[in-house]
N, C-alpha and C positions, 0 to 999 in steps of 0.2 A: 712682878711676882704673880702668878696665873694663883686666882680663890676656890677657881673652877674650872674641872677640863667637861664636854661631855664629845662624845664622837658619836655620832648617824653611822650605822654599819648595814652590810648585808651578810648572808651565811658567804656567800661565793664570793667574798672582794678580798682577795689578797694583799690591795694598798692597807686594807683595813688595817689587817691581823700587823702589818710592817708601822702602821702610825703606833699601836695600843704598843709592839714591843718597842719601839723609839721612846715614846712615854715610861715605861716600867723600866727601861735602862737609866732613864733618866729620875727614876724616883719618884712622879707622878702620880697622884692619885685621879682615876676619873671613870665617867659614869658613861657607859653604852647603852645606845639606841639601836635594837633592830629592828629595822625600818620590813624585814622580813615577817617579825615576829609582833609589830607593833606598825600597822600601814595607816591607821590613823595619824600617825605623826607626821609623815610625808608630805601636809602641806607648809607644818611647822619649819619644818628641813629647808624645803627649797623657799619658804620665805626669809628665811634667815641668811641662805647664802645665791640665790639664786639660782643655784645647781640642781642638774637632776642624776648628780652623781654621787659616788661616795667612796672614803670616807668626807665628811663635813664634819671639821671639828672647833668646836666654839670654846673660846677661850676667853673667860671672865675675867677680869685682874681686880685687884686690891680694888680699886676706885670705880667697882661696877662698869667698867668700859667693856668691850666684847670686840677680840677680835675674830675672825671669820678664815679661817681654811681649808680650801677646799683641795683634796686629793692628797697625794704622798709630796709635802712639799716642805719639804726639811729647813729652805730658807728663809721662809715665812712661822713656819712652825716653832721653831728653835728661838727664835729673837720674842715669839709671844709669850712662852713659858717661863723665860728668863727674867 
């Protein structure tokens, strides 16, 4: 069971806007990063997932674990929120 979602965004990324509605169909509650509007964070981002792309979105579970997905990746995404 995901404690925490947070998602790395930019204004232009249309994976973005398809992860945040995959989340909110699913009920989700989680907290955005624009990396547009907030470029300090950028080195936070890609240490976390090693990517210099977006969306990254980081999924906390119950027991402080993190997992790490990067892009519009429904089959990784889905089994982390579960």
């Amino acid at each position: 069971m995901a404690k925490n979602i947070t998602i790395f965004t930019t204004n232009t990324c249309s994976y973005c806007v398809m992860v945040k509605r995959f989340l909110d169909m699913k009920g989700q509650n989680y907290d955005v990063v624009n990396l547009d509007e907030n470029p300090e964070r950028q080195q936070e981002a890609l240490a976390m997932s090693g990517a210099l792309t977006v969306p990254i979105t980081i999924v906390t579970k119950d027991d402080d674990s993190q997992e790490v997905v990067v892009g519009y990746n429904l089959s990784r995404l889905a089994p982390a929120i579960a």
